[in-house]
Residue frames as a rotation matrix with the C-alpha (Angstrom) as fourth column:
UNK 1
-0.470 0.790 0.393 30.44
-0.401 0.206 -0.893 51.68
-0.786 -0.578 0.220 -4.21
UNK 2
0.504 0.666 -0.550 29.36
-0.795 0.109 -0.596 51.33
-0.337 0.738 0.584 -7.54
UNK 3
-0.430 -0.806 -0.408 32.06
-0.732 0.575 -0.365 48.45
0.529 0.142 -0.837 -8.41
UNK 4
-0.907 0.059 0.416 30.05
-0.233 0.754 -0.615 46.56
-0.350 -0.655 -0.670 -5.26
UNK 5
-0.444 0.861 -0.248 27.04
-0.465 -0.458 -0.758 46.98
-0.766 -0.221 0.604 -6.32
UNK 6
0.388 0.352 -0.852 27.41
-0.913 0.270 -0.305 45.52
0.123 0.896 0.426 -9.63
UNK 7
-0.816 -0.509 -0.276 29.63
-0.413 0.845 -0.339 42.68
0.405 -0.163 -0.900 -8.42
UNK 8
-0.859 0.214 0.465 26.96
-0.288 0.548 -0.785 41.97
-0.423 -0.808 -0.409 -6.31
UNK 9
0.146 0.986 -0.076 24.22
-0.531 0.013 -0.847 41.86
-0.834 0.165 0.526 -8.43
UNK 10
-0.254 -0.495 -0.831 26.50
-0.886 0.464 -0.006 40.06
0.388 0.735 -0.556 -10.98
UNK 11
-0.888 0.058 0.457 26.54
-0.096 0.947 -0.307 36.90
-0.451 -0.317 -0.835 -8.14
UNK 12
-0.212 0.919 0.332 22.74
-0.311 0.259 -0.914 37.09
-0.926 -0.298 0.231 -7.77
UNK 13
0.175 -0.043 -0.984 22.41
-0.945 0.273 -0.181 36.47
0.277 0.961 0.007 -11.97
UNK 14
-0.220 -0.741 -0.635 25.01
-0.798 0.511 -0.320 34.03
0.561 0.436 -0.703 -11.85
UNK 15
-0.924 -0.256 0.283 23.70
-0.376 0.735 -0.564 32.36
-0.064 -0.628 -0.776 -8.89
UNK 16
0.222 0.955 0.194 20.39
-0.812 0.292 -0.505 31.77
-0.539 -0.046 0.841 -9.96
UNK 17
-0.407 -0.497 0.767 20.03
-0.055 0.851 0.522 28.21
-0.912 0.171 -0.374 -11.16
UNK 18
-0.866 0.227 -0.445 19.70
-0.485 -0.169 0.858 27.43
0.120 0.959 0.257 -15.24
UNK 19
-0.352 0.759 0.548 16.40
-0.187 0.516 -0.836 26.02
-0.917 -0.397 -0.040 -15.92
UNK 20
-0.854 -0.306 -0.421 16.09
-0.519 0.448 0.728 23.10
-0.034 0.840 -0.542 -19.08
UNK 21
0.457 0.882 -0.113 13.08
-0.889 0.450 -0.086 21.54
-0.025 0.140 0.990 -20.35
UNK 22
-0.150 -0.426 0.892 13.90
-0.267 0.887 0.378 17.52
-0.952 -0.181 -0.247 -20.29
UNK 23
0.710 0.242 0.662 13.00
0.610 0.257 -0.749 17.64
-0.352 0.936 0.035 -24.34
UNK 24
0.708 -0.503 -0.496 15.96
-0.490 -0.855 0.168 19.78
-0.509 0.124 -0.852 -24.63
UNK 25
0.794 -0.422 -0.437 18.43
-0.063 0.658 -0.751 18.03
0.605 0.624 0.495 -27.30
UNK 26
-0.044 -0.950 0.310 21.27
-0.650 -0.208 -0.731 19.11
0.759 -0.234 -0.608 -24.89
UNK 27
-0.027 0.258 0.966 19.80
-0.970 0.227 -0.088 16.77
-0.242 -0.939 0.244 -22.15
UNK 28
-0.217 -0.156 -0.964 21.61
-0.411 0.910 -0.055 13.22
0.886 0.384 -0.262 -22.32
UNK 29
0.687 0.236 0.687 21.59
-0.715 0.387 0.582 10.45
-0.128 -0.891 0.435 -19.63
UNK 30
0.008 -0.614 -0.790 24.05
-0.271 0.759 -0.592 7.82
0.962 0.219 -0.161 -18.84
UNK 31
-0.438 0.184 -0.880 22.42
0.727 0.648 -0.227 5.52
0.528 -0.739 -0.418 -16.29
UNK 32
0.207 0.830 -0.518 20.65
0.977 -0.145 0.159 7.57
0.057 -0.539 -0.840 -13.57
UNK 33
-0.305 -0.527 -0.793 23.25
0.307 -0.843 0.442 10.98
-0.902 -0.109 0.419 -14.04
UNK 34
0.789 0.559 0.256 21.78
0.556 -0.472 -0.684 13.79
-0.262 0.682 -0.683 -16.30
UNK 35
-0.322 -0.868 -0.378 24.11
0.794 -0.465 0.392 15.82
-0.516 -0.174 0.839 -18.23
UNK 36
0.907 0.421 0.001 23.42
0.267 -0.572 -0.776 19.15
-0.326 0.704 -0.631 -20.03
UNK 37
0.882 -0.356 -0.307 25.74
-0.463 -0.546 -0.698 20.07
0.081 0.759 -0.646 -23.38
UNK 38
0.473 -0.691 -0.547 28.12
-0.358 0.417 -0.836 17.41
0.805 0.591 -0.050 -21.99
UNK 39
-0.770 -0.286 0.571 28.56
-0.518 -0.243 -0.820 18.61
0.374 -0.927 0.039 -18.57
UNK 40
-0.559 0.540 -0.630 26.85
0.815 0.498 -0.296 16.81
0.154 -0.679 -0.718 -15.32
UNK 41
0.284 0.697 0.658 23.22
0.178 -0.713 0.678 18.86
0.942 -0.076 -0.327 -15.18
UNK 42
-0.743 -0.158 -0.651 23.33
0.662 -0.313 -0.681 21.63
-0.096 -0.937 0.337 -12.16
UNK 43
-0.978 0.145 0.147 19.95
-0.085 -0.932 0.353 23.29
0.188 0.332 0.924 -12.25
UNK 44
-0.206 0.788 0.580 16.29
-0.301 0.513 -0.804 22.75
-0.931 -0.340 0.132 -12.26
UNK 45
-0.863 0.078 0.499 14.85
0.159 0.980 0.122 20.08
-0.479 0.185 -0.858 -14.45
UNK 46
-0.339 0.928 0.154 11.45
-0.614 -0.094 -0.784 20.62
-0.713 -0.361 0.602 -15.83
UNK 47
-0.935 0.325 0.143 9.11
0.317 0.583 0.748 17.56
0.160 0.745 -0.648 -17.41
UNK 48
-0.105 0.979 -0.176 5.61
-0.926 -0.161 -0.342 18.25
-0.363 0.127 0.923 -18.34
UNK 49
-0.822 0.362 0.440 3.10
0.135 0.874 -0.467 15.55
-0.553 -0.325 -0.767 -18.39
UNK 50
-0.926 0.260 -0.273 0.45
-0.308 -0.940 0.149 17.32
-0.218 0.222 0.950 -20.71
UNK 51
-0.692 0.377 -0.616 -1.80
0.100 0.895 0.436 14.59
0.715 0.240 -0.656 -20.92
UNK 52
0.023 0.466 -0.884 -2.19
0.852 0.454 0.261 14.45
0.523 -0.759 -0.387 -17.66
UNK 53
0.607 0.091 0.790 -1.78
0.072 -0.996 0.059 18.45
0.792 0.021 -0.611 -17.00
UNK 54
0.876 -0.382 -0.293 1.37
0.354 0.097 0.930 18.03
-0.327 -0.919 0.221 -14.75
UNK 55
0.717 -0.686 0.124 4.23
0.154 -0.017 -0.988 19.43
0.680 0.728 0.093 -14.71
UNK 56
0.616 -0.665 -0.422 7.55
0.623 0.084 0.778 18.36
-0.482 -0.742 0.466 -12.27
UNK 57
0.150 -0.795 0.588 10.57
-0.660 -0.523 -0.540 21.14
0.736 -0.307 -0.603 -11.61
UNK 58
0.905 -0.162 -0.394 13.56
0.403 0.626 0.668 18.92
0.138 -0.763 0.631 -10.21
UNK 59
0.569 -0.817 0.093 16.91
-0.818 -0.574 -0.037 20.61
0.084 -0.055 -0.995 -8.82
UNK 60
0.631 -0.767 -0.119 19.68
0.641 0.601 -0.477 18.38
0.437 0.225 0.871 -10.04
UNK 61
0.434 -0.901 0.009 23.66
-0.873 -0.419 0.249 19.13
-0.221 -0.116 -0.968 -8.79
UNK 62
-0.548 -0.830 -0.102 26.40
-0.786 0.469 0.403 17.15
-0.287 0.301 -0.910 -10.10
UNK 63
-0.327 0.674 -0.662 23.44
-0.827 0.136 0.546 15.53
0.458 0.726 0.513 -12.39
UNK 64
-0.634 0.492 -0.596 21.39
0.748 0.585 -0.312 13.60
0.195 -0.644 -0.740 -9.76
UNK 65
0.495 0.827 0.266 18.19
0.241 -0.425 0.873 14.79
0.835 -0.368 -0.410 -8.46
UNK 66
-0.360 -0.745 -0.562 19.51
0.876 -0.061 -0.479 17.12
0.322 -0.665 0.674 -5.22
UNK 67
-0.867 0.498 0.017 16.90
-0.489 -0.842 -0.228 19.71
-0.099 -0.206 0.974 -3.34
UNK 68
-0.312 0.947 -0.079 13.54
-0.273 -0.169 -0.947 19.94
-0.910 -0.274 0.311 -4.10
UNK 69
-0.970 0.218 0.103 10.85
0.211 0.557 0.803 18.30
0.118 0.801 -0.587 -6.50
UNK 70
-0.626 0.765 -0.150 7.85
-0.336 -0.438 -0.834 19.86
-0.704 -0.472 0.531 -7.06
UNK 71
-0.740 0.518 0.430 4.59
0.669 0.636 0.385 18.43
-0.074 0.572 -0.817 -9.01
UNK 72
-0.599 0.743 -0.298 2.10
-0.278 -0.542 -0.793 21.00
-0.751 -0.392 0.531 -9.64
UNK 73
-0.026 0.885 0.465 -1.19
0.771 0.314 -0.554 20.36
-0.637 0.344 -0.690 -11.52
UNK 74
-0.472 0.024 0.881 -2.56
0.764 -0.488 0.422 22.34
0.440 0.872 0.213 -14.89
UNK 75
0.429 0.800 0.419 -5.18
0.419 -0.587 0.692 24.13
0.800 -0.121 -0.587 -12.46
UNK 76
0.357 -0.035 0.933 -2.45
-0.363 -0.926 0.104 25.25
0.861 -0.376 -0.344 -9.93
UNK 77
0.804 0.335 0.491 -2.20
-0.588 0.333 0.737 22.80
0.083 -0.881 0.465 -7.40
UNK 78
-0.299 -0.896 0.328 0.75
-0.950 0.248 -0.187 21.39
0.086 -0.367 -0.926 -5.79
UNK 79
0.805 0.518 -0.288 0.16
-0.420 0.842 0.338 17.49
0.418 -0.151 0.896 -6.28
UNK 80
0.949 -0.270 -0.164 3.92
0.255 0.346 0.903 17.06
-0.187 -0.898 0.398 -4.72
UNK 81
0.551 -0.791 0.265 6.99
-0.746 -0.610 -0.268 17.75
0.374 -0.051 -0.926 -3.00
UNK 82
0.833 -0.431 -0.347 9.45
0.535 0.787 0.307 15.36
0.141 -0.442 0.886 -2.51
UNK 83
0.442 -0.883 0.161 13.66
-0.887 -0.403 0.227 16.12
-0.135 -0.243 -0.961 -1.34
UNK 84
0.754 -0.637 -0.161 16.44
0.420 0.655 -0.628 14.43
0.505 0.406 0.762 -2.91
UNK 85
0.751 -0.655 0.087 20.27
-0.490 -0.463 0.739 14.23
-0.443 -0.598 -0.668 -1.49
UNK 86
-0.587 -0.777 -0.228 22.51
-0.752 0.419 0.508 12.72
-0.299 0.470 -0.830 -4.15
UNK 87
-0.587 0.133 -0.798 20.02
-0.748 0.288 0.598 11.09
0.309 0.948 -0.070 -5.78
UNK 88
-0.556 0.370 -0.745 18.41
0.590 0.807 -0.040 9.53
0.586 -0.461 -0.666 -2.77
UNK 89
-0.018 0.589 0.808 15.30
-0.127 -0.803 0.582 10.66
0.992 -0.092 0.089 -1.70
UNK 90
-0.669 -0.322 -0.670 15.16
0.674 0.119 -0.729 11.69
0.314 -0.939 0.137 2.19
UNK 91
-0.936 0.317 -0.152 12.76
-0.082 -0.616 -0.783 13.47
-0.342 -0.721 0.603 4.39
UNK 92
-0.227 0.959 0.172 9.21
0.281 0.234 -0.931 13.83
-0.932 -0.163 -0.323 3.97
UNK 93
-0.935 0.336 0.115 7.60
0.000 -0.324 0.946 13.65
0.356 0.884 0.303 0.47
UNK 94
-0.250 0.958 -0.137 3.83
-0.125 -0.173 -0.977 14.80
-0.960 -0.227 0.163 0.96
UNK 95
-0.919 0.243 0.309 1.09
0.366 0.243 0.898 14.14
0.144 0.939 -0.312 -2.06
UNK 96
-0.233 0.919 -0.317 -2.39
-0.437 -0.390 -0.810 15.71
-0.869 -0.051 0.493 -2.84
UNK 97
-0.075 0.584 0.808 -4.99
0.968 0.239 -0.082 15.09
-0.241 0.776 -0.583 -5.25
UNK 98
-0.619 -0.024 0.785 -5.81
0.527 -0.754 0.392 17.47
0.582 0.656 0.480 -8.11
UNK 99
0.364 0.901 0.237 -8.64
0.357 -0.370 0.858 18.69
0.860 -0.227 -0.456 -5.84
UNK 100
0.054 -0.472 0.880 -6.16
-0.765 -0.586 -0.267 19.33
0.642 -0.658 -0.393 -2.42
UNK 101
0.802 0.247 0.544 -6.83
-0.595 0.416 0.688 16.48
-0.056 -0.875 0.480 -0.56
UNK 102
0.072 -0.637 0.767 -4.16
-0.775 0.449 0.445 14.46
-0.628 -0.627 -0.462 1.02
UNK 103
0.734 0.463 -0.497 -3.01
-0.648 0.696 -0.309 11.68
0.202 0.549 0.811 -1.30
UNK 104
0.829 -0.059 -0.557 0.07
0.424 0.716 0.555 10.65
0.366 -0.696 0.618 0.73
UNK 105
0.584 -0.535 0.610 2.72
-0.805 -0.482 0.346 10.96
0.109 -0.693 -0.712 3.54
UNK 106
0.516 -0.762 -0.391 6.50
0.546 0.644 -0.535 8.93
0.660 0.062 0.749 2.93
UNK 107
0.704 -0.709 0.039 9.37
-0.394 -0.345 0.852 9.31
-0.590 -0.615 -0.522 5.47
UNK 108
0.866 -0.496 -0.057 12.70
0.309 0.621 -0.720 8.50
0.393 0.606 0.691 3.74
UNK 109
0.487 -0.869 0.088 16.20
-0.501 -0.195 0.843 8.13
-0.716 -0.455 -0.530 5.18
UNK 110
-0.332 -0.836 -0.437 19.16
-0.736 -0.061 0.675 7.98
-0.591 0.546 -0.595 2.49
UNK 111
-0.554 0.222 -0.802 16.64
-0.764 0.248 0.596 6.57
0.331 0.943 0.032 -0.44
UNK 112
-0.684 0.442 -0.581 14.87
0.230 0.885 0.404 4.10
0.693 0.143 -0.707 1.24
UNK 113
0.560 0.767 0.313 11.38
-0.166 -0.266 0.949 4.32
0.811 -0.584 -0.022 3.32
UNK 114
-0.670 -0.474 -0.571 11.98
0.502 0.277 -0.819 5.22
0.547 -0.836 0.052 7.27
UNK 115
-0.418 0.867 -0.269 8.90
-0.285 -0.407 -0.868 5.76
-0.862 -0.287 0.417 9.42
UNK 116
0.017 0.998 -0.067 5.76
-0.056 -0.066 -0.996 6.64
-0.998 0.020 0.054 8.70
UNK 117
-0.938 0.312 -0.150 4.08
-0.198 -0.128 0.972 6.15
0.284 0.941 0.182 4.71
UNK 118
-0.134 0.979 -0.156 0.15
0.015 -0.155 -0.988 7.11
-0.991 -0.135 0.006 4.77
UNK 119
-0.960 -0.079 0.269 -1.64
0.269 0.014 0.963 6.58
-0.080 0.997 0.008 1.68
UNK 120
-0.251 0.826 -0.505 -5.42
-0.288 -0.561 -0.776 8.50
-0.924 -0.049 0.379 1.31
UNK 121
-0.247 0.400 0.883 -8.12
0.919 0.385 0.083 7.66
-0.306 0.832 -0.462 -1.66
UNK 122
-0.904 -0.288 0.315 -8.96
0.341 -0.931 0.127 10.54
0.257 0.222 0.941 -3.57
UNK 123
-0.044 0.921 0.388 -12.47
0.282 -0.361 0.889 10.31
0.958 0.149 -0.244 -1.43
UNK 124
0.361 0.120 0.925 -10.63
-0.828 -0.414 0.377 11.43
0.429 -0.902 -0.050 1.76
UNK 125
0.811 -0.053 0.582 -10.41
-0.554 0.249 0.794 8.13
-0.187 -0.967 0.173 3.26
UNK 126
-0.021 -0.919 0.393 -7.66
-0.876 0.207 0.435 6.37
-0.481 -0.335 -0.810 4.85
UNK 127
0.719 0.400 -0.568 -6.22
-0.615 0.747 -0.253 3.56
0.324 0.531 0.783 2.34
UNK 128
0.666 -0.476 -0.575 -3.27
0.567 0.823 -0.025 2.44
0.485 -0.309 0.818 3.80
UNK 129
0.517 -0.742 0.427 -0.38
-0.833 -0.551 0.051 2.83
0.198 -0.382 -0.903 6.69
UNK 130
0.695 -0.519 -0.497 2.95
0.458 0.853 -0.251 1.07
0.555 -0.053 0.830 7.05
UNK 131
0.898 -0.437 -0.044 5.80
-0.248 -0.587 0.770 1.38
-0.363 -0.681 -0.636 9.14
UNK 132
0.770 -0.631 -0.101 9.41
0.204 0.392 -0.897 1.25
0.605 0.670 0.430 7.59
UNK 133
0.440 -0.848 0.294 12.91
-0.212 0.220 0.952 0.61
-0.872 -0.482 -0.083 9.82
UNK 134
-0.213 -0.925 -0.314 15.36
-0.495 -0.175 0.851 1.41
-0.843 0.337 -0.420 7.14
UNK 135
-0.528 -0.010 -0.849 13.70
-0.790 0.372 0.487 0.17
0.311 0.928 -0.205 4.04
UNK 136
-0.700 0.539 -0.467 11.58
0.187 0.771 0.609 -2.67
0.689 0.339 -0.641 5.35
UNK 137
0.050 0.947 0.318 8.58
-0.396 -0.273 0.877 -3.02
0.917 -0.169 0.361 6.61
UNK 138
-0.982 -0.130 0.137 7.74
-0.174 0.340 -0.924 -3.46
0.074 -0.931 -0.356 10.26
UNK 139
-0.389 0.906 -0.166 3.72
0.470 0.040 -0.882 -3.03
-0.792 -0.421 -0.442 10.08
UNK 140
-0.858 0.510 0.063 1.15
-0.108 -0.299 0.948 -2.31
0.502 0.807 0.312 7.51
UNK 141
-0.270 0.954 0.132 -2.87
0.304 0.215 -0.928 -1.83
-0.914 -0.210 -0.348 8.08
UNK 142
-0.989 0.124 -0.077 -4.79
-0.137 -0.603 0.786 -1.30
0.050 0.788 0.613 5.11
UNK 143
-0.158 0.962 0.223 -9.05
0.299 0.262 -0.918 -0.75
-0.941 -0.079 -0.329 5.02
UNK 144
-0.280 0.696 0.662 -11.92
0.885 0.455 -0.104 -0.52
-0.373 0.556 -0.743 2.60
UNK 145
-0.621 0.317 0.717 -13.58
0.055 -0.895 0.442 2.38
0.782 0.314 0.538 1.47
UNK 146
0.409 0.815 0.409 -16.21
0.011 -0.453 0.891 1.90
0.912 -0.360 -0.194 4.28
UNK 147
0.275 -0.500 0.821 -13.43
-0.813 -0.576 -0.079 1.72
0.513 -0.646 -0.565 6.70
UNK 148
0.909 0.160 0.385 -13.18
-0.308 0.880 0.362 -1.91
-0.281 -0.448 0.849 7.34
UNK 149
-0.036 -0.947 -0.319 -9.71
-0.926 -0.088 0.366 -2.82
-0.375 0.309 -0.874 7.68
UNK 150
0.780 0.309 -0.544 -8.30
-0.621 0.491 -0.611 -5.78
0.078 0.814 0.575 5.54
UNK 151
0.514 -0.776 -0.366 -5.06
0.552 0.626 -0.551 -6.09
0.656 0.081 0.750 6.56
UNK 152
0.755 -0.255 0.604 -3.36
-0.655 -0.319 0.685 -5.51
0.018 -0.913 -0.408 9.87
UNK 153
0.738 -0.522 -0.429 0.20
0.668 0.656 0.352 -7.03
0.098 -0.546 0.832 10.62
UNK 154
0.651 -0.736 0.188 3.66
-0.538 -0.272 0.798 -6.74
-0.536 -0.621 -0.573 12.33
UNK 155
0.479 -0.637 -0.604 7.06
-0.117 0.636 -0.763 -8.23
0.870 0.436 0.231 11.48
UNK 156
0.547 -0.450 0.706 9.02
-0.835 -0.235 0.497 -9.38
-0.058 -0.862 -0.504 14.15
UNK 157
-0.280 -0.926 0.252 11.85
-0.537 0.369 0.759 -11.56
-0.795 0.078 -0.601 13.46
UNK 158
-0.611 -0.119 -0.782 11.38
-0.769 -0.143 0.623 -11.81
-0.186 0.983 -0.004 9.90
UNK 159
-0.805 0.590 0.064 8.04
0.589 0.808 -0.031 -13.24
-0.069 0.013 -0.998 10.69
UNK 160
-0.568 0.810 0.144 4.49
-0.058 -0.213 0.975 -12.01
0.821 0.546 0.168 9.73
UNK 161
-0.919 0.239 -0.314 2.22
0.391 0.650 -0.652 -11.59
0.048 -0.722 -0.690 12.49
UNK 162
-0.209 0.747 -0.631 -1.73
-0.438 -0.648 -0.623 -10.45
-0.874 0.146 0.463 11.96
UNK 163
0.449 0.620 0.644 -3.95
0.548 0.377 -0.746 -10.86
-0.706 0.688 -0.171 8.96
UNK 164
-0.343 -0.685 -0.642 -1.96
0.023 -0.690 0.724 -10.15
-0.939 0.233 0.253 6.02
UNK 165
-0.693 0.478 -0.540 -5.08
-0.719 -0.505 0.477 -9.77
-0.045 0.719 0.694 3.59
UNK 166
-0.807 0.517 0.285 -8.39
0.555 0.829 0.068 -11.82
-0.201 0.213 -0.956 2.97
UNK 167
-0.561 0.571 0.599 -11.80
0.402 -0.445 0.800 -10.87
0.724 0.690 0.020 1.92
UNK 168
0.525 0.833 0.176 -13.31
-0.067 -0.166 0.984 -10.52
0.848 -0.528 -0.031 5.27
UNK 169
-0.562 -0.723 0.401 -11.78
-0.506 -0.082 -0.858 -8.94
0.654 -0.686 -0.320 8.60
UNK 170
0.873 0.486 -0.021 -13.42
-0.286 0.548 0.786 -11.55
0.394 -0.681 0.618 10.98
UNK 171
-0.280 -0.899 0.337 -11.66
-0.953 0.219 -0.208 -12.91
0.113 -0.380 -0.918 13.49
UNK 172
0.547 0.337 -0.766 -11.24
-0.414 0.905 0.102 -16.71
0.728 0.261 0.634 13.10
UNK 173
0.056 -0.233 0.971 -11.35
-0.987 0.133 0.089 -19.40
-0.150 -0.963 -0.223 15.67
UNK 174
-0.599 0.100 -0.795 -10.97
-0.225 0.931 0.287 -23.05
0.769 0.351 -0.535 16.10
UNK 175
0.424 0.608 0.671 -13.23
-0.733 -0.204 0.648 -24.95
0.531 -0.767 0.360 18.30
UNK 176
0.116 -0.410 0.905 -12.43
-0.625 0.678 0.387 -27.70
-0.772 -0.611 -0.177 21.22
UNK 177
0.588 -0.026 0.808 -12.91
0.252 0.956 -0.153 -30.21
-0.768 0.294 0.569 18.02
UNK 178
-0.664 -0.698 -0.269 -10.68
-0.008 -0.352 0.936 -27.95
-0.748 0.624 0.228 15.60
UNK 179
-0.150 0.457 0.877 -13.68
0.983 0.161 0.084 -26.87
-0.102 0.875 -0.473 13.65
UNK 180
-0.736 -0.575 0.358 -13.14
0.606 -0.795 -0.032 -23.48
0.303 0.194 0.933 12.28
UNK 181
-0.188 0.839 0.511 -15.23
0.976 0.216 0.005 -20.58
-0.106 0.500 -0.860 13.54
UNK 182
-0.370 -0.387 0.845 -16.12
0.544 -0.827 -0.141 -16.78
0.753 0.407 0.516 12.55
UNK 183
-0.088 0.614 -0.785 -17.01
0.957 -0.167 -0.238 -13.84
-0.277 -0.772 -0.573 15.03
């Protein structure tokens, strides 16, 4: 019994991943693969931003980014979580401001936007949404701070359709003589 006991509690050690500051001398790169002491990196990652009071914890396997990514602020806060699969991010990454609020919402399928991306000012409101269909866009809206949108279109056969920025959302007309007007 004792024999299991320690085996097991041997795994749980062993299986915990190493964790390497990214200023570690042992931490090379060659192109987008991390390696640690020589070897492709298997572990978590951690860079600190100290400037900016951030510090990211990424889980690498076979030295790519592979699991979870976490941003947290100096005061505690979780400013984001993103998910890698072989180096390509996938599923929902979520963002916050240092204060908690919403700062944005990506879908990703095998590294490239799919679905929904929401993007939030850090006063709350809504700065932009787009839709994404394997990496390109299908639809964007984006407004003001006072909530006036700016930009509103579609793609449909690799054509633009909607207002795809200007200074003023009016809707423009021509008249019977083709003289331009606003409403």
């Amino acid at each position: 019994m004792k024999f299991y006991l320690l085996a097991i509690c041997f795994l749980l050690v062993a299986c915990d991943p190493v964790r390497v500051a990214s200023i570690d001398p042992s931490i090379t790169r060659n192109g987008r693969v991390v390696f640690y002491r020589g070897e492709k990196f298997y572990g978590l990652l951690e860079s600190k931003a100290e400037e900016l009071g951030i510090v990211r914890v990424t889980s690498y396997k076979n030295g790519l980014p592979d699991g979870k990514e976490t941003d947290v602020h100096s005061n505690g806060q979780v400013l984001a979580e993103r998910e890698f699969s072989e180096g390509k991010k996938v599923g929902t990454h979520l963002g916050w401001f240092p204060d908690g609020k919403k700062r944005f919402h990506n879908e990703y399928l095998e590294g490239q936007f799919h679905g929904p991306q929401w993007e939030w000012r850090n006063s709350g409101t809504l700065y932009s949404y787009a839709k994404f269909d394997h990496g390109k866009v299908i639809g964007k809206k984006m407004w003001r701070e006072n909530g006036q949108i700016y930009m509103n279109f579609v793609i449909h056969q690799g054509r633009a359709y909607g207002m795809t920025g200007g200074k003023l959302c009016s809707q423009i007309r021509g008249d019977e003589d083709g003289n331009t007007i606003l409403f």
